[in-house]
C-alpha positions as CSV (number, residue, x, y, z in Angstrom):
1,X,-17.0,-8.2,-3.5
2,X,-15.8,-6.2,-6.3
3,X,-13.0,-5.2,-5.2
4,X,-11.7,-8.5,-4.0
5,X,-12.3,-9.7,-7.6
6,X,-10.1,-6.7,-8.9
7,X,-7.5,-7.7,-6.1
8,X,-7.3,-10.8,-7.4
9,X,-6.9,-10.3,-11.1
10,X,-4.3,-7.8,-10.1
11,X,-2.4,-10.3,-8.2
12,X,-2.3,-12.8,-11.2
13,X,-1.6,-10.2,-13.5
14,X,1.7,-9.0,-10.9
15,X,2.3,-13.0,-10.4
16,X,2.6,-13.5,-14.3
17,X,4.6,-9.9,-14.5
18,X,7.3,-11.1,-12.1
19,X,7.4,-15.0,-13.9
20,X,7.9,-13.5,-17.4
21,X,10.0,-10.8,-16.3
22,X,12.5,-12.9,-13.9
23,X,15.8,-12.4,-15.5
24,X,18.8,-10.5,-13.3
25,X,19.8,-7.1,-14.5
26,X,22.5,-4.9,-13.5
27,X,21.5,-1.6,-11.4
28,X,24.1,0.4,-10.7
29,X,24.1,2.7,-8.0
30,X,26.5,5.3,-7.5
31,X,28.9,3.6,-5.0
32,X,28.2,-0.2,-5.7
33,X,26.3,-2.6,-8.4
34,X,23.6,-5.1,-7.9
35,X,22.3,-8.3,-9.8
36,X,18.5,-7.6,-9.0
37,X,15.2,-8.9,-10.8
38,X,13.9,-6.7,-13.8
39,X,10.5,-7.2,-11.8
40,X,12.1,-6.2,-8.6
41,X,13.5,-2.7,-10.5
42,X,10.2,-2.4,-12.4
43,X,8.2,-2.8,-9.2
44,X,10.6,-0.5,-6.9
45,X,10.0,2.4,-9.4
46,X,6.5,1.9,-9.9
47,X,6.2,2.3,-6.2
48,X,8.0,4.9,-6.1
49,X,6.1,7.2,-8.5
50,X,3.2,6.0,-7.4
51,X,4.4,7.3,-3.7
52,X,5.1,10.9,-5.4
53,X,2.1,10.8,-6.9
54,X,0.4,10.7,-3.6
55,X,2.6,13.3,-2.1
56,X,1.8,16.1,-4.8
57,X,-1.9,15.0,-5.0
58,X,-1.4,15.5,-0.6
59,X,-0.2,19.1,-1.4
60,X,-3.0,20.0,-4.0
61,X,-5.7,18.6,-1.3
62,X,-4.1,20.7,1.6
63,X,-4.3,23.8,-0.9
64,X,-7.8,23.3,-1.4
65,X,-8.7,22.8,2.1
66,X,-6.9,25.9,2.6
67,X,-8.7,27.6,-0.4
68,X,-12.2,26.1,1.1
69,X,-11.6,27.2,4.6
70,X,-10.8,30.7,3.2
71,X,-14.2,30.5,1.2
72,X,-16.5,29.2,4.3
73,X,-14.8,32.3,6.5
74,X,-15.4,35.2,3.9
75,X,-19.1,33.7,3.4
76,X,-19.8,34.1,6.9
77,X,-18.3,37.4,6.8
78,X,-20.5,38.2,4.2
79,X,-24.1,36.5,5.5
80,X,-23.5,38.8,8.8
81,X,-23.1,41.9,6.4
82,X,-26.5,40.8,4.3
83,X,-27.7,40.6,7.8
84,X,-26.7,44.0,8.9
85,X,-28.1,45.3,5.9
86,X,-31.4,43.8,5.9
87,X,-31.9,44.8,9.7
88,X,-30.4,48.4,8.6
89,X,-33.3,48.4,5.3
90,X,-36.0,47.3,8.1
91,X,-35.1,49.8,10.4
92,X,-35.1,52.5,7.4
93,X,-38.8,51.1,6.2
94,X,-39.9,51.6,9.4
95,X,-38.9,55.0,9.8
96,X,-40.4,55.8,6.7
97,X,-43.6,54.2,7.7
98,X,-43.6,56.5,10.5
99,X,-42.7,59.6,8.7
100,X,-45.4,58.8,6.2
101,X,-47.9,58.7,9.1
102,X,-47.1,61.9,10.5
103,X,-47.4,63.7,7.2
104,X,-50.5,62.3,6.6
């Protein structure tokens, strides 16, 4: 429900945007010249950062699955070596239990 609300003031707030910025500017492009809205320009360009935006904040998220994927594989790698260990330290008690019997 919230976010309907918010979608709704942001609409009125876009709707009075484009009212009180209606007038027709020039854009020139390189080959030709239009007679566009100052909304329409303002609106194209907002868009269009907001769509780079996204595509750099796509790359950072792919490096840090990458980053995390790395992470999960050397922590595996390195719960089998605690493993290794402990079974080798077991192994080693238990041959010093042994030893200790026999000298005894």
């Amino acid at each position: 429900m919230n976010k309907v609300i918010i979608l709704l003031v942001l609409l009125v707030f876009v709707s009075l945007f484009a009212v009180i910025n209606a007038e027709s500017v020039n854009v020139n492009f390189f080959f030709t010249n239009l007679d566009v809205s100052l909304a329409l320009v303002i609106f194209i360009s907002v868009l269009f950062g907001a769509m780079m935006a996204f595509l750099v904040s796509l790359l950072d998220r792919f490096k840090k699955y990458k980053q995390t994927d790395s992470l999960k594989k050397s922590l595996k790698e390195c719960e089998k070596k605690v493993v290794e260990l402990e079974n080798t330290l077991r192994l080693k008690e238990e041959n010093h239990e042994i030893i200790q019997e026999q000298v005894e």
